[in-house]
C-alpha positions as CSV (number, residue, x, y, z in Angstrom):
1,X,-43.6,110.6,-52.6
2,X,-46.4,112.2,-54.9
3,X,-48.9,110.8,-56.4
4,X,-46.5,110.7,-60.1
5,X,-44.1,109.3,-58.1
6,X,-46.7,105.9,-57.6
7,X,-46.8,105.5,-61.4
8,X,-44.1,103.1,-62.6
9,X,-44.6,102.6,-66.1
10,X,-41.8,105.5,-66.5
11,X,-39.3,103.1,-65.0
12,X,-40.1,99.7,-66.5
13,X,-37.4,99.8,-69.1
14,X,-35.1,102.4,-67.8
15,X,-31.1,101.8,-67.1
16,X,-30.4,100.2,-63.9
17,X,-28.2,103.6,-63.4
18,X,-31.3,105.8,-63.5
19,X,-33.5,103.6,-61.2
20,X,-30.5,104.1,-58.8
21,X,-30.4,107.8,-59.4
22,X,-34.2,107.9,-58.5
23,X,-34.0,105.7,-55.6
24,X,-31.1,107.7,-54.2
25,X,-33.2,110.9,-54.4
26,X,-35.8,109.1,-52.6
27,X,-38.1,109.4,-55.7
28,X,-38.5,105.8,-55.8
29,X,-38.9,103.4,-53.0
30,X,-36.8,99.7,-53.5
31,X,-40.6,97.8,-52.2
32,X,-42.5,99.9,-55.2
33,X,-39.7,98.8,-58.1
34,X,-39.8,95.1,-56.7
35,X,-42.8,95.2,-56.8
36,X,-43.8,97.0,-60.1
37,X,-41.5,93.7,-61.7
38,X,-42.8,91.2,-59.6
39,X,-46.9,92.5,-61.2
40,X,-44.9,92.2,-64.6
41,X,-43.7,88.6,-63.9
42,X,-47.4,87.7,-63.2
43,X,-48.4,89.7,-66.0
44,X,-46.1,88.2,-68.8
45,X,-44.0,85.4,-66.9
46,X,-46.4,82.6,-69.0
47,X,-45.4,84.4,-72.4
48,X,-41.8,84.9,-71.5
49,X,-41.3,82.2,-69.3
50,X,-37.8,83.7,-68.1
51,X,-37.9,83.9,-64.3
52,X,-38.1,80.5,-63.3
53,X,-36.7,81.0,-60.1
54,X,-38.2,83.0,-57.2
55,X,-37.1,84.1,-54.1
56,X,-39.9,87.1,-53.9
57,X,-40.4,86.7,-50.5
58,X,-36.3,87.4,-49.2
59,X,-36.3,89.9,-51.6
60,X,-39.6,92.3,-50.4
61,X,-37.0,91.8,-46.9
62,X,-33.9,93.1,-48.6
63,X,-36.2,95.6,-50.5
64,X,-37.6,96.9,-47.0
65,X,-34.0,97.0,-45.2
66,X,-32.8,98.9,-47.8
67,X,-35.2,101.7,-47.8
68,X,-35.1,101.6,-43.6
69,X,-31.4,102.2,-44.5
70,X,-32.2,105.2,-47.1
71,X,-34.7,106.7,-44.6
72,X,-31.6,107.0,-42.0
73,X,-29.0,108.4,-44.6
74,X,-27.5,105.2,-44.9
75,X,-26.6,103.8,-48.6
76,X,-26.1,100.5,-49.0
77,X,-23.7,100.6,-52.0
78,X,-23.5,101.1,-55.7
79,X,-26.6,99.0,-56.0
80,X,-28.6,99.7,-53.0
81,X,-32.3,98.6,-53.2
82,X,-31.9,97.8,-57.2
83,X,-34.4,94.3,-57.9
84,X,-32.7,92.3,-60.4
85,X,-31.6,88.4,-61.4
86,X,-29.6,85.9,-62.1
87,X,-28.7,83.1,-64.2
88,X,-29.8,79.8,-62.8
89,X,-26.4,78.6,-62.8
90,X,-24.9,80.5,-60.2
91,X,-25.4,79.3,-56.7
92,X,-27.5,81.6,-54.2
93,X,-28.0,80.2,-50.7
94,X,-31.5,78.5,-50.5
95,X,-32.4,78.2,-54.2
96,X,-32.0,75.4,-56.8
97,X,-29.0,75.3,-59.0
98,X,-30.4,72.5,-61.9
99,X,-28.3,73.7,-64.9
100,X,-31.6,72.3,-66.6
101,X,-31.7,69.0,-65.4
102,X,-34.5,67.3,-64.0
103,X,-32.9,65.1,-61.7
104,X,-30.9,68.0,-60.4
105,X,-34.2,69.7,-59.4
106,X,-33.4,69.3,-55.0
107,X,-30.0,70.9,-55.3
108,X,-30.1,73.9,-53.2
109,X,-27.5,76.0,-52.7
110,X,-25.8,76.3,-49.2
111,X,-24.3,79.7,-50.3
112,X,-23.7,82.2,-52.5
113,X,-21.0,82.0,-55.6
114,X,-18.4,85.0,-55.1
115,X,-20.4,87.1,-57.5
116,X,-23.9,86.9,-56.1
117,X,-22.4,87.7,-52.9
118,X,-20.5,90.7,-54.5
119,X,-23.8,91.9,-55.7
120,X,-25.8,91.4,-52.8
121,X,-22.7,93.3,-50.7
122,X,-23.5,96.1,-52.9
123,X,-27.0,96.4,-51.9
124,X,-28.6,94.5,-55.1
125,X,-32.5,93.2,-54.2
126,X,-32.1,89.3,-56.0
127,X,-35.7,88.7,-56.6
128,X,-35.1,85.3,-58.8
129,X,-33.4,83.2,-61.8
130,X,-33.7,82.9,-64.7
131,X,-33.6,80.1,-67.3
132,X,-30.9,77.8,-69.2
133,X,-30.9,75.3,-71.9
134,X,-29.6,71.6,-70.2
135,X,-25.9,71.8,-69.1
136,X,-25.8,75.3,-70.5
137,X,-24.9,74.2,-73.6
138,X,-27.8,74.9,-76.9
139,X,-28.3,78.6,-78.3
140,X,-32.1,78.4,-76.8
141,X,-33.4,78.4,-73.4
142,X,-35.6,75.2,-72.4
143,X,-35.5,72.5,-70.4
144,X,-37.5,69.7,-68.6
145,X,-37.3,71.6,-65.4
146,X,-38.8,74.8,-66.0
147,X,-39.9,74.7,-69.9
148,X,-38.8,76.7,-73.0
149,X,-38.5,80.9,-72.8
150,X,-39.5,82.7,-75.4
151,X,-38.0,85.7,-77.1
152,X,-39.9,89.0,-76.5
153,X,-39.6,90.2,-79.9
154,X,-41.2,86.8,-81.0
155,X,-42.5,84.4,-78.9
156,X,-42.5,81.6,-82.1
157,X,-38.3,82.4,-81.9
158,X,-35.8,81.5,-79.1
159,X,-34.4,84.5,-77.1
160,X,-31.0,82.1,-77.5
161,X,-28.4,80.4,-75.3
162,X,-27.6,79.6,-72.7
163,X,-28.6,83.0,-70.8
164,X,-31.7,83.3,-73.0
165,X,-33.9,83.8,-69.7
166,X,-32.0,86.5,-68.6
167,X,-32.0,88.4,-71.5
168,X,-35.5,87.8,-72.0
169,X,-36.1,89.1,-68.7
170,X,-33.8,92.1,-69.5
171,X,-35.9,92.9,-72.9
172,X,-39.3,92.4,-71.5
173,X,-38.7,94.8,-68.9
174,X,-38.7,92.1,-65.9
175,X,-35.4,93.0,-64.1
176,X,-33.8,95.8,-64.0
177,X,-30.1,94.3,-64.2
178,X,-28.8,90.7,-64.7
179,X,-25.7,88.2,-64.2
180,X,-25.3,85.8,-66.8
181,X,-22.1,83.6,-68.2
182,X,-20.3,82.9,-71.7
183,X,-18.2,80.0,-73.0
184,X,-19.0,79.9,-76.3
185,X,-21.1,83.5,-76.7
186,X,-23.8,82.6,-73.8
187,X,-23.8,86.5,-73.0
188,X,-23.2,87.5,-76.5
189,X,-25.8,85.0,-78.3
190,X,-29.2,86.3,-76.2
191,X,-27.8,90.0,-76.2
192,X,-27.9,89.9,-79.9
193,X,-30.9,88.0,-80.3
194,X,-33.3,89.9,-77.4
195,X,-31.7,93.2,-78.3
196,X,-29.9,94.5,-75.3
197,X,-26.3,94.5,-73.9
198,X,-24.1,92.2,-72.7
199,X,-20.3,92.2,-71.4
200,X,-18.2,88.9,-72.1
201,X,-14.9,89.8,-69.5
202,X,-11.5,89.1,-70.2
203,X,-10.9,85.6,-68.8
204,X,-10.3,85.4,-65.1
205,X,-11.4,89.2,-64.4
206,X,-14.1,87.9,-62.6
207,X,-14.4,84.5,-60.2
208,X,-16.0,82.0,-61.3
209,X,-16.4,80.5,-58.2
210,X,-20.1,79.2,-57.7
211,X,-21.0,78.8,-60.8
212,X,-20.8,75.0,-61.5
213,X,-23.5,72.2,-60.6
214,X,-21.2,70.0,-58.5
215,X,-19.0,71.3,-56.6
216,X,-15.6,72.0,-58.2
217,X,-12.4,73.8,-57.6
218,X,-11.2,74.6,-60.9
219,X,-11.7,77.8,-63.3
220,X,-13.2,76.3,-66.7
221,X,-11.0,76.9,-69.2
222,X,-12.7,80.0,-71.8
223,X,-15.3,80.5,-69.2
224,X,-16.2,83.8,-67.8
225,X,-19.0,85.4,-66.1
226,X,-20.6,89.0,-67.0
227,X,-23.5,91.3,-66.8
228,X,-26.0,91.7,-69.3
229,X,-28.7,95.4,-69.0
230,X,-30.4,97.6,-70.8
231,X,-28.0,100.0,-70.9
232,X,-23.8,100.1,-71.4
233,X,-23.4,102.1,-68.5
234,X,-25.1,99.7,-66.5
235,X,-22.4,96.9,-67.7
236,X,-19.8,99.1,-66.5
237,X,-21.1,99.6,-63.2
238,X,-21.8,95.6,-62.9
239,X,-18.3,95.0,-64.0
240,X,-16.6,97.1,-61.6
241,X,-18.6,95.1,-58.6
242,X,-17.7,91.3,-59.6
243,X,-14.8,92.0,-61.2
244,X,-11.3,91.7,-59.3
245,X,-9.5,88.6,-57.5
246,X,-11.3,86.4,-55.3
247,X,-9.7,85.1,-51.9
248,X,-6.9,83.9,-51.4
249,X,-5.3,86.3,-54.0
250,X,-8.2,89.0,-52.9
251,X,-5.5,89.5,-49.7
252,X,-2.3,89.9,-52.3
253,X,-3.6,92.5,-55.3
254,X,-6.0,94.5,-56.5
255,X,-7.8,94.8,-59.8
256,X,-7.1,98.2,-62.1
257,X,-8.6,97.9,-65.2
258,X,-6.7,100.7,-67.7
259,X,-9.1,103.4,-68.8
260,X,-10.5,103.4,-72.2
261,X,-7.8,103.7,-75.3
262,X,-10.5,106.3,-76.1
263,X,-13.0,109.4,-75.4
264,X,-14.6,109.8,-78.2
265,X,-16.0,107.9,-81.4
266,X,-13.4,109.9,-83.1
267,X,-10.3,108.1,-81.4
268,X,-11.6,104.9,-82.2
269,X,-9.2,103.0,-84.7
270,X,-12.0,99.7,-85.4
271,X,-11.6,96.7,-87.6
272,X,-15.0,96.6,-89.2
273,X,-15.9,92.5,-90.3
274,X,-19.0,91.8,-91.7
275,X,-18.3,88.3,-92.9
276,X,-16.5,85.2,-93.4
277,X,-16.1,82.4,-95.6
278,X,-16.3,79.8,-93.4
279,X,-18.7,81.1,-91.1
280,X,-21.4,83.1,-93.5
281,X,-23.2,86.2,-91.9
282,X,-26.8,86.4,-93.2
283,X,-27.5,89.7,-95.0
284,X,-30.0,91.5,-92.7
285,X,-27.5,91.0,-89.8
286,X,-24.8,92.6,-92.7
287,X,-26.7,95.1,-94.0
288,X,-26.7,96.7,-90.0
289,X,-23.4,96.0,-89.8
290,X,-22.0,98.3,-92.8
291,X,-24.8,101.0,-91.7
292,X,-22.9,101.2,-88.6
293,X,-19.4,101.4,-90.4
294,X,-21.2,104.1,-92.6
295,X,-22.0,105.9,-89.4
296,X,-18.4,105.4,-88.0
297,X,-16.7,106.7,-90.6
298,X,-19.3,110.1,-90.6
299,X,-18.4,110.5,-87.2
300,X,-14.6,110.8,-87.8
301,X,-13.7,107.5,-86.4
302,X,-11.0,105.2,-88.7
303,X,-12.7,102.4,-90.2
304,X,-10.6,99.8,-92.2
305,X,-13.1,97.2,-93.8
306,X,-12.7,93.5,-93.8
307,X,-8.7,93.9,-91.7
308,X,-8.4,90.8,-90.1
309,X,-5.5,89.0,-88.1
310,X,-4.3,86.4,-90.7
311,X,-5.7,83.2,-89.1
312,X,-7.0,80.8,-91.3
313,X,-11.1,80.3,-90.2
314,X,-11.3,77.1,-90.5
315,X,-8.3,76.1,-88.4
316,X,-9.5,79.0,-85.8
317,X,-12.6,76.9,-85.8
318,X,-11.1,73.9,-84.9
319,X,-9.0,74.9,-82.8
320,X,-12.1,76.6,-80.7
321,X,-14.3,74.2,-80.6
322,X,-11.5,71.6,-79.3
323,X,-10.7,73.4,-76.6
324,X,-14.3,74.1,-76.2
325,X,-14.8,70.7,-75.7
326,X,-11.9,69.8,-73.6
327,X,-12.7,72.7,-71.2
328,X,-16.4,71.0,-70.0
329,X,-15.1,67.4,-70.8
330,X,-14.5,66.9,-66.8
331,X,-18.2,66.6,-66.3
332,X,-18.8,64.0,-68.8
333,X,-20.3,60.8,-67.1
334,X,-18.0,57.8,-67.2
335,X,-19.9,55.9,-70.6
336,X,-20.7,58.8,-72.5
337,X,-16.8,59.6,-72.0
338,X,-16.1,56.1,-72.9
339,X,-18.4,56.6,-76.0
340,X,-16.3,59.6,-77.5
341,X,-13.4,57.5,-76.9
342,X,-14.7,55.1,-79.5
343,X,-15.9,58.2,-81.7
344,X,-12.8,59.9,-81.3
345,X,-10.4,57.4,-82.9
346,X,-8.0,58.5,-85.9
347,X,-9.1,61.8,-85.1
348,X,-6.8,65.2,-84.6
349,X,-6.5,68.9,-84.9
350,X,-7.1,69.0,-88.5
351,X,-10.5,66.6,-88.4
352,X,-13.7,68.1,-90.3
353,X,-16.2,66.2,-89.3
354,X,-18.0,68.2,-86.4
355,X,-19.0,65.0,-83.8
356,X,-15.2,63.3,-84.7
357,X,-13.7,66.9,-83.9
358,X,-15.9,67.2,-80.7
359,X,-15.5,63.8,-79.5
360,X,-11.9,64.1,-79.9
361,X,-11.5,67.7,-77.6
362,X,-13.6,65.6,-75.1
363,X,-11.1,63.0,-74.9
364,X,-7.9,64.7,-75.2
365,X,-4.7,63.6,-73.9
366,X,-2.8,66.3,-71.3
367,X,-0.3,66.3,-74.1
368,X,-2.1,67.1,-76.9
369,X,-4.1,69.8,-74.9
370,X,-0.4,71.2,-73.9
371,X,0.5,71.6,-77.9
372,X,-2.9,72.6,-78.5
373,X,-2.6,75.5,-75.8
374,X,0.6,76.8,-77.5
375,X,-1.3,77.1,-80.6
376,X,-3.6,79.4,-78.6
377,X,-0.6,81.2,-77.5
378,X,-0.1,81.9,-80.4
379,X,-3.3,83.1,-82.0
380,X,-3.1,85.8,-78.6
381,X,0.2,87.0,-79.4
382,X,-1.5,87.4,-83.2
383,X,-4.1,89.6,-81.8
384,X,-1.8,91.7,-79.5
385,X,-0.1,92.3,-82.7
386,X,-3.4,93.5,-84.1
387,X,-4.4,95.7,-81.5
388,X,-1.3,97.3,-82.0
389,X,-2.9,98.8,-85.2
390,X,-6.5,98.8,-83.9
391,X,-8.4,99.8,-80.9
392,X,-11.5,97.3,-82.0
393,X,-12.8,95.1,-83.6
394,X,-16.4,94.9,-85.0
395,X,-18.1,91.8,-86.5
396,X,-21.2,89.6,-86.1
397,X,-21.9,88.1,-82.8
398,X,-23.7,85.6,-84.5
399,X,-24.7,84.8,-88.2
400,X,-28.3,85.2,-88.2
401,X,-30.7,86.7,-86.3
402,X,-32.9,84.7,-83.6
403,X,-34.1,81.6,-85.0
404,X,-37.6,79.7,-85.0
405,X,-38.1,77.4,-81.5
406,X,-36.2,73.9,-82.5
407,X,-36.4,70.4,-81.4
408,X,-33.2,69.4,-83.5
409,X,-30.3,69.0,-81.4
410,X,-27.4,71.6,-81.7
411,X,-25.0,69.1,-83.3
412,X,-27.6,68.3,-85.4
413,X,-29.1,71.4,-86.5
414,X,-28.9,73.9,-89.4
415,X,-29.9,77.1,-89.9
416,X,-31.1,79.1,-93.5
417,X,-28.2,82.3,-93.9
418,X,-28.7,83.7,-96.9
419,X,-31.2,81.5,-98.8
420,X,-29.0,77.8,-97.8
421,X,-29.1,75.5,-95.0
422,X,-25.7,76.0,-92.9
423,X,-24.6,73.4,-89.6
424,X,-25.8,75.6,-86.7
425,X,-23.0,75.2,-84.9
426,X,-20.7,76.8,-87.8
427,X,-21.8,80.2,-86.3
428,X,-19.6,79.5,-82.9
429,X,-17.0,80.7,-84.9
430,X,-18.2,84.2,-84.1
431,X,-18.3,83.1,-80.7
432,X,-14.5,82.0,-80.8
433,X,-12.8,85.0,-82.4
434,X,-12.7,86.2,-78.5
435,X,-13.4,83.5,-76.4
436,X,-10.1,81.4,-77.6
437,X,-8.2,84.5,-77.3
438,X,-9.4,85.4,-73.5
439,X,-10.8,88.6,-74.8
440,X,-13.0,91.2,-73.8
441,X,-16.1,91.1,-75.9
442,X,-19.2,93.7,-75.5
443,X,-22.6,93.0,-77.3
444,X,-25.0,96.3,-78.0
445,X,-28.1,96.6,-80.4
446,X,-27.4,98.5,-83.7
447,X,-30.9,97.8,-85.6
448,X,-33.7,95.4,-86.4
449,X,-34.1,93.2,-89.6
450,X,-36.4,93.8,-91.4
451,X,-38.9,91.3,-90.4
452,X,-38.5,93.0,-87.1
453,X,-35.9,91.0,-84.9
454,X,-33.3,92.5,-83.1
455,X,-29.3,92.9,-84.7
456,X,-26.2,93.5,-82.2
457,X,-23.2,94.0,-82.8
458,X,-19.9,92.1,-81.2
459,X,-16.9,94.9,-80.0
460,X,-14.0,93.1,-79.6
461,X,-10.9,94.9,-77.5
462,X,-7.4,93.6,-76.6
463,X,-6.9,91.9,-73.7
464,X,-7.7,93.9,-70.2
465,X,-9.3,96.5,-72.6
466,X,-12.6,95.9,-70.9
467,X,-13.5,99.6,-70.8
468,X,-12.6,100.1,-74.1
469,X,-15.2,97.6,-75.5
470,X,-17.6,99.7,-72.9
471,X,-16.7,102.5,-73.6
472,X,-17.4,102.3,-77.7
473,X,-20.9,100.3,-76.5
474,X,-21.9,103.9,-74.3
475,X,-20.8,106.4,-77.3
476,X,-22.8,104.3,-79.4
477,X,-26.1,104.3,-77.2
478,X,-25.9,107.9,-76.8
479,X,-24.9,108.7,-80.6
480,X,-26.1,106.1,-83.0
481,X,-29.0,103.4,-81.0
482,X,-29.8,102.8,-77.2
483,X,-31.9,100.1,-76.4
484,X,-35.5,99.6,-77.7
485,X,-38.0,97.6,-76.0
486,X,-40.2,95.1,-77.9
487,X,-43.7,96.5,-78.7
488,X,-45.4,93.6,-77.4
489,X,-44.4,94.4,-73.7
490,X,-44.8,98.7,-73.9
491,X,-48.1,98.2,-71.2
């Protein structure tokens, strides 16, 4: 390599794709990009905070191996010699899986979940994890484990929840790639609030296998696990390594996702949805979201404002959040399941009050989850109906922008949208419109507020459309805004 070669600042913040590109050309050695990251983790890791765990030592190893390989003309796969992280919550053999809880801090993994090991197959360099609000379940990323992460485009603000390390990490230009998980927008929330992108899957398209703090058999209902980059094309290429059946089904079928309903922005029939009644979108976050229509519609695409499937919100809402609730109620302790019971009581599907309704999807009967589920069924065969019309949809992720570091429970908490105090956990209603569907849901930056935080928006395909979502996400990083690091972290 030349001496130009040695200086790295070129690569801090480019696509994982490119960094591959360079490192296949043998312009870039896999030991130099670890380590160029690993200088930024010392750098800025007590600002951010984000990489909490590290396993630098194993990875200079892989990093080595993998450019002995490249110096013999062998390639190691799509992501051979690439440095990048993970969520805390996924198992990786020899590091601690603590979900955020203290007393969890000695649970080491004895191996890999399926997609860590699907990643490392294909030549990925997993140089740490990053962190998680407690239990994965708070739209901000801090715990008694490893402390609070802070947003790059604000340290004062949360970079949100629960995958706020990773994309911290992402946006501070730590990692080159990340793997991160969504229940109720865990991908979604931190792509929109850190300003990068982030794939929510169709459910079941990729194992979840590994992901868990105890060790479980089951697929949580809603659940899925993604990739979040700097780049659309980099989701793609993620995708297409986790994704597809794990064993025993890995022996029966194969995974063929359909190509794109689309080429071009042109093609694109979208569903443009700025707001909601029930669920109020604060105007900066709007104001981005009809530039981008106003774009759309100049570049020939078919934009229908405010088209919706006809679902009541609030009874979406509920109906969310109750499965929500009933999907993680298995790890419940015995009293605080005992505790809902009591709280739960003359509850049912059409209950307002937020900690009745949740107590009551924690404590469901089989039978009432079983009616509950065919109301779901429902709402799916709604959308398919939709997307019969529509390629996409586009709406909010979330209804603000990142919010200021808070002590206030989520249950408890509000946040100010447009000039009022609204219950935080109103905005999982954005978070819903796919998740209770099973839908594939793609987060990429379209702006900044004007106080300077990051605005995403949430493209929302049929189910199995994955490329589709990706596919919009690429045409708008090369036509309309790619990603922009925060200023802060430019040296």
């Amino acid at each position: 390599m030349n001496r130009a070669d040695h200086d790295l600042s070129s690569v801090t913040f480019a696509p994982a794709t490119a960094l591959l590109a360079r490192i296949r050309a043998g312009k870039l050695r896999s030991r130099d990009l670890l380590e160029h990251y690993l200088a930024r983790i010392e750098a800025h890791g007590a600002a951010i905070n984000a990489v909490v765990v590290r396993n630098f030592a194993a990875a200079r190893e892989c990093a080595d191996r993998a450019d002995r390989a490249l110096a013999h003309g062998e390639w190691l796969g799509p992501l051979h010699g690439l440095p990048m992280t993970i969520k805390e919550s996924f198992h990786m053999t020899g590091t601690p899986t603590t979900f955020g809880f203290s007393e969890f801090r000695n649970n080491v993994a004895a191996k890999n979940a399926v997609v860590v090991e699907r990643l490392l197959a294909a030549g990925a360099v997993i140089f740490g994890k990053t962190n998680v609000p407690p239990g994965l379940m708070d739209g901000q990323s801090n715990n008694e484990v490893y402390g609070r992460t802070n947003n790059p485009w604000d340290l004062e603000r949360t970079p949100g929840g629960s995958s706020g390390g990773s994309a911290a990490a992402l946006a501070a230009g730590l990692s080159a790639l990340e793997l991160g998980s969504d229940i109720a927008s865990s991908i979604r929330n931190p792509s929109h609030y850190c300003g990068i992108y982030g794939h929510k899957p169709s459910y079941g398209l990729c194992p979840q296998d590994g992901h868990m703090l105890l060790e479980t058999h089951q697929s949580a209902d809603i659940a899925v696990v993604g990739p979040m980059a700097r780049s659309a094309d980099d989701l793609e290429l993620a995708l297409s390594i986790i994704a597809g059946p794990a064993a025993p089904a890995s022996a029966a079928y194969r995974l063929s996702l359909p190509e794109s309903r689309c080429t071009e922005l042109a093609d694109f029939r979208v569903a443009l949805i700025v707001d909601d009644p029930f669920a109020e979108v604060d105007a900066p976050v709007q104001d981005q979201l009809i530039l981008l229509g106003d774009f759309l519609t100049r570049a020939g695409a078919r934009v229908a404002h405010n088209v919706r499937p006809a679902f009541d919100s609030l009874e979406l809402y509920q109906l969310y959040m109750v499965l929500l609730r009933a999907a993680v109620a298995s790890s419940i302790p015995d009293e605080e399941f005992e505790s809902e019971m009591v709280r739960a009581r003359g509850a049912n599907r059409a209950t307002r009050e937020m900690a009745k309704l949740n107590a009551y999807g924690a404590t469901l009967s089989h039978r009432d989850w079983l009616r509950l589920d065919e109301e779901r069924q429902r709402v799916r065969l709604n959308w398919r109906e939709f997307f019969d019309r529509f390629d996409l949809v586009l709406c909010p992720p979330l209804s603000s922008a990142a919010f200021r570091h808070s002590s206030i429970p989520p249950q408890l908490r509000s946040l100010n949208v447009n000039g009022h105090e609204v219950p935080f956990e109103n905005q999982l209603f954005w978070a819903g419109y796919a998740g209770l569907a099973y839908l594939p849901a793609t987060v990429a930056p379209i702006g900044l507020t004007p106080g300077g935080l990051p605005v995403g928006v949430q493209i929302i395909g049929p189910e199995c459309a994955d490329r589709t979502c990706l596919r919009f996400a690429q045409l708008l990083e090369r036509r309309y805004r790619a990603f922009v690091p925060p200023p802060r972290f430019l040296d």
